[in-house]
C-alpha positions as CSV (number, residue, x, y, z in Angstrom):
1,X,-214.4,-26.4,-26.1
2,X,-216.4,-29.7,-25.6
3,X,-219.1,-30.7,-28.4
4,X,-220.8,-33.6,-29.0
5,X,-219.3,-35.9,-32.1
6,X,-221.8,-38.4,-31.7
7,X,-225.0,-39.1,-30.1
8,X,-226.3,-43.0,-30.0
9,X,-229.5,-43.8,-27.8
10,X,-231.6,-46.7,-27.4
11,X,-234.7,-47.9,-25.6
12,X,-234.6,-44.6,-24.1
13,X,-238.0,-42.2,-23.2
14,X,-239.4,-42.0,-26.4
15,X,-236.8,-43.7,-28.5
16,X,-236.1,-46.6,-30.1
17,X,-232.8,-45.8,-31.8
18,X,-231.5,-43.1,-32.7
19,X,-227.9,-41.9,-33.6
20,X,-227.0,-37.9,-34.3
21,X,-223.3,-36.9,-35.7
22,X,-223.8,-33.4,-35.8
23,X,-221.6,-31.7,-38.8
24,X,-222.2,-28.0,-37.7
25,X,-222.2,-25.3,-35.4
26,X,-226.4,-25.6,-34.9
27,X,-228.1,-28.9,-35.2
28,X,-231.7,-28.6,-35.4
29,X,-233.7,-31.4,-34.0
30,X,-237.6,-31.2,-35.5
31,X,-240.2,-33.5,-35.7
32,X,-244.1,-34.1,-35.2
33,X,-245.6,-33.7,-31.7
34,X,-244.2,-36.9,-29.9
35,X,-241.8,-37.7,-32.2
36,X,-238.8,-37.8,-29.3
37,X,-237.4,-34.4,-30.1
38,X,-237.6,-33.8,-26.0
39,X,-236.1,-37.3,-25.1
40,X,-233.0,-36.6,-27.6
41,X,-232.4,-33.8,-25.5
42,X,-233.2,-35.5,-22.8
43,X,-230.9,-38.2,-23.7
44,X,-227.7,-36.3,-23.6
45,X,-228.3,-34.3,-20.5
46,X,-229.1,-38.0,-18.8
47,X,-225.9,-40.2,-20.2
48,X,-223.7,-36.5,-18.9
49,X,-225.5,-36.4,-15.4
50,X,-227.1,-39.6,-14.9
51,X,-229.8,-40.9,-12.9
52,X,-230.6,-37.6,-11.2
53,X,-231.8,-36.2,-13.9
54,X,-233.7,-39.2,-15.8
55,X,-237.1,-39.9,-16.0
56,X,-238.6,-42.3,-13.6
57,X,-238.8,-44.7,-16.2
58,X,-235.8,-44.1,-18.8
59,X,-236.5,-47.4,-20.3
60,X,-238.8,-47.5,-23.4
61,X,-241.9,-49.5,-23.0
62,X,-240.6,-51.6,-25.9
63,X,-237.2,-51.9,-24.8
64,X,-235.1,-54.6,-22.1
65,X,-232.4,-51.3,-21.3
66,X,-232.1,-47.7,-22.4
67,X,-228.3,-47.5,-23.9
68,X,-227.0,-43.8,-23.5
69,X,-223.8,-42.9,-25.7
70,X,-222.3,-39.2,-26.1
71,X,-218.9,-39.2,-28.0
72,X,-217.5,-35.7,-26.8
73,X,-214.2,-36.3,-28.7
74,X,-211.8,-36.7,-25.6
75,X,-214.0,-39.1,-24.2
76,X,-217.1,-41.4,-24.5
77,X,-219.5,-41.7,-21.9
78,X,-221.9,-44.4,-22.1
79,X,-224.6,-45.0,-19.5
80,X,-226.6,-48.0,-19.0
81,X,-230.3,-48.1,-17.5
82,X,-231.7,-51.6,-17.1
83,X,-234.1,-53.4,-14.7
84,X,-233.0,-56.0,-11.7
85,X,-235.0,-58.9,-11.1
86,X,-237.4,-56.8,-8.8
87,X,-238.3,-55.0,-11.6
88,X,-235.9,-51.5,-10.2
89,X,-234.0,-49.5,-12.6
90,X,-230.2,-50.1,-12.1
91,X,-227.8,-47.3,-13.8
92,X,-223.8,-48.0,-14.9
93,X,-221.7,-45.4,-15.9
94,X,-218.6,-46.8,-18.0
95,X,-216.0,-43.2,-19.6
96,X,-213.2,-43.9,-21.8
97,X,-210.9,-41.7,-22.9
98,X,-209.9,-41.1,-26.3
99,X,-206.8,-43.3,-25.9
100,X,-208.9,-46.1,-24.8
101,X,-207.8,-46.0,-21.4
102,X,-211.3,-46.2,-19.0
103,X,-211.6,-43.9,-15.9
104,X,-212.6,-46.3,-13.2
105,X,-212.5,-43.9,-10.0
106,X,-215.7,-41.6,-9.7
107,X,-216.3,-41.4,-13.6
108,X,-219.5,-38.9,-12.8
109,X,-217.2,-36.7,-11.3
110,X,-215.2,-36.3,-14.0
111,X,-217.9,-35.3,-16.7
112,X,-219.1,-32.9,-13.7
113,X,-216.0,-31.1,-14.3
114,X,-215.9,-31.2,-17.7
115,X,-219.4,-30.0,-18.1
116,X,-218.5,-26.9,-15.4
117,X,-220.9,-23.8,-14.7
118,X,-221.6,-23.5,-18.5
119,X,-224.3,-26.3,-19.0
120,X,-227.3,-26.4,-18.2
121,X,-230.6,-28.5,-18.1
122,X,-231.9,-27.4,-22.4
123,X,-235.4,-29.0,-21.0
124,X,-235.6,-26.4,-17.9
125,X,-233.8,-23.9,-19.9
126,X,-236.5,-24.4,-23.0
127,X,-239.7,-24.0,-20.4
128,X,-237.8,-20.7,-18.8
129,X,-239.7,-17.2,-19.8
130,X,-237.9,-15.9,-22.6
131,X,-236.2,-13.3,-20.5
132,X,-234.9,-15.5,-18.2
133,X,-233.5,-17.6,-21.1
134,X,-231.5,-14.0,-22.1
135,X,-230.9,-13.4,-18.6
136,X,-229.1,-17.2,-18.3
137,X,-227.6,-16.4,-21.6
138,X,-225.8,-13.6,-20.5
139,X,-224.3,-15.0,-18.1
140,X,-222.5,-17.9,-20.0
141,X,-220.7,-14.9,-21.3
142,X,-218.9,-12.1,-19.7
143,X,-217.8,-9.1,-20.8
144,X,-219.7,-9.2,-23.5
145,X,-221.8,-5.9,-23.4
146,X,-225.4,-6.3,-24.4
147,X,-226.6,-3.2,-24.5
148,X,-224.0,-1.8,-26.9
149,X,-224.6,-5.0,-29.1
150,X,-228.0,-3.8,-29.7
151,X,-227.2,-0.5,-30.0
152,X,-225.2,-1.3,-33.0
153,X,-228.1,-3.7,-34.6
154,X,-230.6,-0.6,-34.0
155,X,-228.6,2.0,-35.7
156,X,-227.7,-0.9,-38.5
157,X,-231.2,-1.2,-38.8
158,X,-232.1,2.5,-39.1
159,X,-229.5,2.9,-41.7
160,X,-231.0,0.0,-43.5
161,X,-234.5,1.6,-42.9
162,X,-233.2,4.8,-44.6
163,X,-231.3,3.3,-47.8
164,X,-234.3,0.9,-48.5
165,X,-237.0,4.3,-48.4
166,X,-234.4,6.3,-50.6
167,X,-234.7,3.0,-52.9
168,X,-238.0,3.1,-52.7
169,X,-238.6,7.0,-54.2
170,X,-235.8,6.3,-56.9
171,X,-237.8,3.6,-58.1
172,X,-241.1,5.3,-57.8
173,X,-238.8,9.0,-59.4
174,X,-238.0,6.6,-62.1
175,X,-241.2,4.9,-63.0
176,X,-242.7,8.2,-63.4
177,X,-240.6,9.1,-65.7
């Protein structure tokens, strides 16, 4: 399975500089209202599909270019915004695989394949209802059954329910005593 080793970003959205090398299976990314926690997201989805999915402006106010970098282990993909003399934003795309060798023939396509039919936009996904966040969910994995999932979590919770109320009159039994 793909994961991210290492996240660098620069003059991008909301960022300055930023660089995230995350050492678990959750990473939480938290922070103030406007503190970039959206444009690190935003960040990784944009260096892994590009200009398609930037914002119209990737490049930070304060910044000359917005550097992308996503170290996925196998390969690195760095992506590149800056501004030509006419003041448009111009995108490059450089991927080099682990063995330093750099894919020079439709690099995009490459980390399309990679990426598959399990990714997903985490902005578009994070604005979703919650049930269709479960409902997207569910499909990333098949064959796993739901609804007997949370059969099991009810009844554990029921047992639970019971042993802490039995706890509950043996304490009160005893301090009557």
């Amino acid at each position: 399975m793909t994961k991210i080793i290492e996240l660098r970003a620069s003059g991008f959205a909301r960022l300055s500089a930023v660089t995230i090398r995350p050492d678990g299976a959750l990473v939480q990314i938290t922070g103030k209202n406007s503190a970039g926690k959206s444009s690190v997201l935003h960040a990784i989805w944009t260096a892994l599909k590009g200009r398609a999915v930037a914002p119209v402006r990737p490049i930070n106010k304060s910044a000359e270019e917005a550097q992308l970098s996503v170290d996925l282990g196998t390969m690195l993909v760095v992506r590149t915004f800056r501004k030509d003399r006419h003041g448009e934003i111009t995108s490059d795309l450089k991927v080099t695989m682990a063995d330093g060798s750099r894919v020079s023939t439709k690099p995009q396509l490459m980390i399309d394949a990679l990426l598959g039919d399990l990714s997903f936009d985490p902005l578009e996904f994070a604005r979703l209802p919650a049930k269709d966040q479960f409902e997207r969910v569910k499909a990333l994995v098949p064959g796993f059954d739901f609804d007997e999932n949370q059969a099991q979590r009810d009844d554990a919770f029921a047992k639970r329910t019971d042993v802490n109320r039995d706890a509950k009159n043996a304490r009160a039994r005893a301090h009557g005593i």
